[in-house]
C-alpha positions in Angstrom: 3.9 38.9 -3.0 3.4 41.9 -5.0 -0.3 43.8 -5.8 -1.4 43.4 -9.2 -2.7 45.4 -12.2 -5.8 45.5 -13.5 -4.4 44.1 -16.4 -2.8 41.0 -14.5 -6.0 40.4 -12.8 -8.6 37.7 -14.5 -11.2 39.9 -13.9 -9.6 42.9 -14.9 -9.8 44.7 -11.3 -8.7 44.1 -7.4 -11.7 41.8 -6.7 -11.6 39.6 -4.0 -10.2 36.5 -3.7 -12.6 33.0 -4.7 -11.6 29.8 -5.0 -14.2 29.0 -7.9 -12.5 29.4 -10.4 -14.7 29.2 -14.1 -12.4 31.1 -16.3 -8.7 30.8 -17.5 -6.4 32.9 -15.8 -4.5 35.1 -18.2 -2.3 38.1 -18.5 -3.1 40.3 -21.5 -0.4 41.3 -23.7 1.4 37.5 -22.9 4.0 39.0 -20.1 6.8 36.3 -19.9 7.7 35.4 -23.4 10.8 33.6 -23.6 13.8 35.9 -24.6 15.4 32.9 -27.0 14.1 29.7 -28.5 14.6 26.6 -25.7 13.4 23.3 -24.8 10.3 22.9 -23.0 8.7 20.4 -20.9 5.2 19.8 -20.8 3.9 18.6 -16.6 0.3 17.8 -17.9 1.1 14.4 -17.0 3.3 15.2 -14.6 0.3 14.9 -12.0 0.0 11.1 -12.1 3.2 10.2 -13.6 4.4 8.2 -11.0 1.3 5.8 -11.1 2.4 4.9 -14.8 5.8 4.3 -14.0 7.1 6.9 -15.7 11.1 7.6 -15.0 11.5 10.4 -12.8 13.7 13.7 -13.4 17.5 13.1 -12.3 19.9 16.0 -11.7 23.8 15.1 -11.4 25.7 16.4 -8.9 27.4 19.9 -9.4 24.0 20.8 -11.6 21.5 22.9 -11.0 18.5 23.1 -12.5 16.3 26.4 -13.6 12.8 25.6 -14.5 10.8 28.8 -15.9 7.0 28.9 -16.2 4.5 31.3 -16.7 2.0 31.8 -13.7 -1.3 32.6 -15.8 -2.8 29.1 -16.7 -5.9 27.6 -18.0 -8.7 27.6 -15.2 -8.4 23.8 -15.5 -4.9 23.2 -15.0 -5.2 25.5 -12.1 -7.7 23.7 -10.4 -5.8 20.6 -10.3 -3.3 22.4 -9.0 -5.0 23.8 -6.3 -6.2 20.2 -5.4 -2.9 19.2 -4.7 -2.4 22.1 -2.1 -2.2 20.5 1.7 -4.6 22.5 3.8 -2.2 25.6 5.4 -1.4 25.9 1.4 -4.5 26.3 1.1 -5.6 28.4 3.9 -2.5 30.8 3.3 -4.6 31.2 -0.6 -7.6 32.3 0.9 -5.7 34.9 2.7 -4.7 36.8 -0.4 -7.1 39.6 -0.8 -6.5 39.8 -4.5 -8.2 37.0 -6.8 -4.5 37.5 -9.1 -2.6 36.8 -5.7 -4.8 33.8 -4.8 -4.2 31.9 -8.5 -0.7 33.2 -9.0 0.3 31.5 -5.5 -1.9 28.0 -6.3 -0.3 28.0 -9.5 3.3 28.6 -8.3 2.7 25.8 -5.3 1.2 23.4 -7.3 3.5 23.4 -10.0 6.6 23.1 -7.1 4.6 20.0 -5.7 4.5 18.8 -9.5 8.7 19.4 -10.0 9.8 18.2 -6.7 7.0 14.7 -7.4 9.1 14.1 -10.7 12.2 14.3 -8.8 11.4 12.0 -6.4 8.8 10.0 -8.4 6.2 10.3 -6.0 2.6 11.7 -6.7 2.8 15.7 -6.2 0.0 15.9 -3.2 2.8 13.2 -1.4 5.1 16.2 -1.1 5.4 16.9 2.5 7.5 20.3 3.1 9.0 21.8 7.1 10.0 25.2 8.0 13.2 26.6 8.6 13.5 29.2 11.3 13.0 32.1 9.2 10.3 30.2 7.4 12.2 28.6 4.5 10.0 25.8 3.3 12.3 22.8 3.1 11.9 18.9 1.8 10.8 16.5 4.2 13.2 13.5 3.4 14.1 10.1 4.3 17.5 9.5 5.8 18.0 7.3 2.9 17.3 9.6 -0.1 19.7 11.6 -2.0 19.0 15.6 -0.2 17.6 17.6 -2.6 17.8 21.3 -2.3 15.4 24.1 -4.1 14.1 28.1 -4.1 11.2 29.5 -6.1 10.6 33.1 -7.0 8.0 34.7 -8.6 7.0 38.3 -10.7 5.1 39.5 -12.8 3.7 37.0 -15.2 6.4 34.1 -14.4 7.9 32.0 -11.7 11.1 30.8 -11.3 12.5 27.1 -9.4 15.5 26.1 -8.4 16.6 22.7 -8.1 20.4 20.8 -7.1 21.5 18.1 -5.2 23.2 18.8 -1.6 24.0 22.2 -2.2 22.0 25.2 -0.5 20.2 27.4 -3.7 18.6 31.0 -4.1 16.5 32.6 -6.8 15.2 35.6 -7.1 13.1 37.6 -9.8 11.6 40.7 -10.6 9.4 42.5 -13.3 11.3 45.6 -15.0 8.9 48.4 -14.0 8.7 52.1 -13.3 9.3 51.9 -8.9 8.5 55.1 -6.6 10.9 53.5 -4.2 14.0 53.4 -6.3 15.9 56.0 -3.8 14.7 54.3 -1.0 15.8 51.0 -2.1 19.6 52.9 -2.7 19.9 54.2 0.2 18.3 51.2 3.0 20.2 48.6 1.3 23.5 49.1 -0.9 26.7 49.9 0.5 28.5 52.6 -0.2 30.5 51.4 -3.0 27.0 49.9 -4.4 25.3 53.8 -4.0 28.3 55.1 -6.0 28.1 52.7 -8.8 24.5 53.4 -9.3 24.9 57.1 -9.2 27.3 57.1 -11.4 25.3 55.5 -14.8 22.7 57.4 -16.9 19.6 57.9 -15.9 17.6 55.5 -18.3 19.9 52.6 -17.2 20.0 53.0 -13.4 16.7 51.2 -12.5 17.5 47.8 -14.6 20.9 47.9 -12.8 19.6 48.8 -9.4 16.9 45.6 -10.2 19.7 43.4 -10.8 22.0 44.3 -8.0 19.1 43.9 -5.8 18.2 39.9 -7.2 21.4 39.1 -7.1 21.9 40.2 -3.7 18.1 38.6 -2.4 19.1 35.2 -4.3 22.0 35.2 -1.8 20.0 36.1 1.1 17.6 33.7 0.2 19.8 30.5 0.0 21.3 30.9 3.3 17.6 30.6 4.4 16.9 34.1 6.1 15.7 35.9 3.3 14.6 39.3 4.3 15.4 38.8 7.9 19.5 38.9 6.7 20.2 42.5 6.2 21.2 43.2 2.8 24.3 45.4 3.4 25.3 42.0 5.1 25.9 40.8 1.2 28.9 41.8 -0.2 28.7 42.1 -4.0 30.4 43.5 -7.0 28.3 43.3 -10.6 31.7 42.1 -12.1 32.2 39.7 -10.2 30.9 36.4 -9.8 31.2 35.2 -6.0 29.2 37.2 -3.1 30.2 36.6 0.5 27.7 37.3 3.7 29.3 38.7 6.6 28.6 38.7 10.2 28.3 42.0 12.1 32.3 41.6 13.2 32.6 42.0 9.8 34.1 38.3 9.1 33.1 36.1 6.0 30.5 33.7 7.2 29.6 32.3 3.7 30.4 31.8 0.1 28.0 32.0 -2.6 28.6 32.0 -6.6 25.8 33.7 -8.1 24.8 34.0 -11.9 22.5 36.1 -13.8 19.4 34.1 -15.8 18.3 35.3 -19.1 14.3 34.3 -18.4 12.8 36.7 -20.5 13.0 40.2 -21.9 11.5 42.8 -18.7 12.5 40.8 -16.0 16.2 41.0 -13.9 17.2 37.5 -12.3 20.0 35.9 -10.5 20.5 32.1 -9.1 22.9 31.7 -5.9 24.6 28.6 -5.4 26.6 27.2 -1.7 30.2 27.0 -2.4 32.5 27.7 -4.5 33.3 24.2 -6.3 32.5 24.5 -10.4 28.7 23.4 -11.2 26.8 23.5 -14.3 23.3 25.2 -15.1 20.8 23.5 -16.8 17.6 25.9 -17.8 14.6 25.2 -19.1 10.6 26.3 -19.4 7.9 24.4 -18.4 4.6 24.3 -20.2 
């Protein structure tokens, strides 16, 4: 998780983290506006909406669903969020040194305990997750229950979710900003061909394209579950085309990913990656 701005912190500086929380958590200047009118879904009662009976989401097969929300919420939503954090959740909270960090990840948790509990129609603090081996939080689920796969990302002001049914999904997001470490970035992680594209554009528009390259090559790193550990000249991609592949180091295809970029809102770059290569359908949407 990034560091945070004065402006992006509640109090308006790097204080420490707390866990009272008796004021609204808020970004000045509303970072995360949508970039287009949408449909939006409220999750107020999304806390207890199992105990009323309420129908849960459902996602067809060959969909995926985007869910977009901003991070900075009322100090009372974000408390019942934080309520609904099993104890490492909340342990790993208190670790942030930064009071931003601390609400941005309850918020971001919480609200993926309150997603996933619609899906399956169980109360979010029932949400049970496991590791993979590069630490990949995954669903705990019944034999019997229909496998559902997800990824989160979050920047800036907003946080992203991912959700589909039996097919491995990666999203990542980042906050258009000025970056020290642009050349670094070029030369540690693009290929060749990558490097020359970059170098080759003006200026003013080589940081937005280096920003996308880079989330649409971390959303593929990202669904095959090793994230970071998966070295990202190991993801093959062109930003015409529409399929990435992860090689081995014999230089063999391993996997096959189709990968999209998401119009979330104007400043940020983001790209979903989705298993296979079979046709599937997006479905986007905020929540509020």
């Amino acid at each position: 998780m990034t560091g945070c701005s004065p402006a992006e912190s509640p109090s308006g500086g790097d204080s420490p983290a707390t866990i009272a929380l008796e004021r609204p958590v808020r970004a000045r200047g509303r970072p995360g506006e949508p970039a287009g009118p949408g449909r939006r879904y409220g999750l107020e009662d999304g806390f207890d909406a199992p105990r009323r009976k309420r129908s849960r989401w459902e996602i067809p097969d060959r969909c995926v669903d985007v869910w977009i929300l901003r991070v900075y919420q009322p100090a009372s939503r974000l408390r019942r969020l934080a309520q609904l954090l099993s104890e490492d959740e909340a342990a790993k909270a208190q670790r942030f040194l930064l009071e931003c960090e601390v609400w941005r990840f309850v918020c971001t948790r919480g609200m993926l305990r309150v997603v996933l509990g619609r899906y399956r129609g169980v109360p979010p603090e029932s949400i049970s997750f496991c590791y993979g081996p590069y630490g990949k939080p995954i669903l705990r689920q019944a034999p019997d229950e229909f496998p559902l796969e997800f990824n989160v990302t979050h920047s800036g002001g907003l946080a992203v979710y991912a959700v589909a049914h039996g097919r491995k999904v990666g999203v990542d997001l980042e906050h258009l900003r000025p970056t020290s470490q642009a050349e670094r970035v070029v030369e540690h992680f693009m290929s060749y061909d990558e490097r020359a594209a970059l170098n080759g554009l003006p200026e003013s528009k080589r940081q937005e394209a280096l920003l996308g390259l880079w989330t649409r090559k971390e959303a593929c790193a990202k669904a095959t579950g090793r994230g970071l550990s998966l070295p990202l000249s190991a993801v093959v991609s062109s930003p015409l085309d529409t399929n990435l592949t992860v090689t081995q180091g014999d230089g063999e295809a391993a996997e096959s990913w189709s990968v999209i970029e998401l119009d979330v809102a104007d400043g940020y770059a983001a790209h979903l990656a989705v298993e296979g290569g079979t046709p599937w359908r997006l479905r986007q949407r905020w929540l509020q």
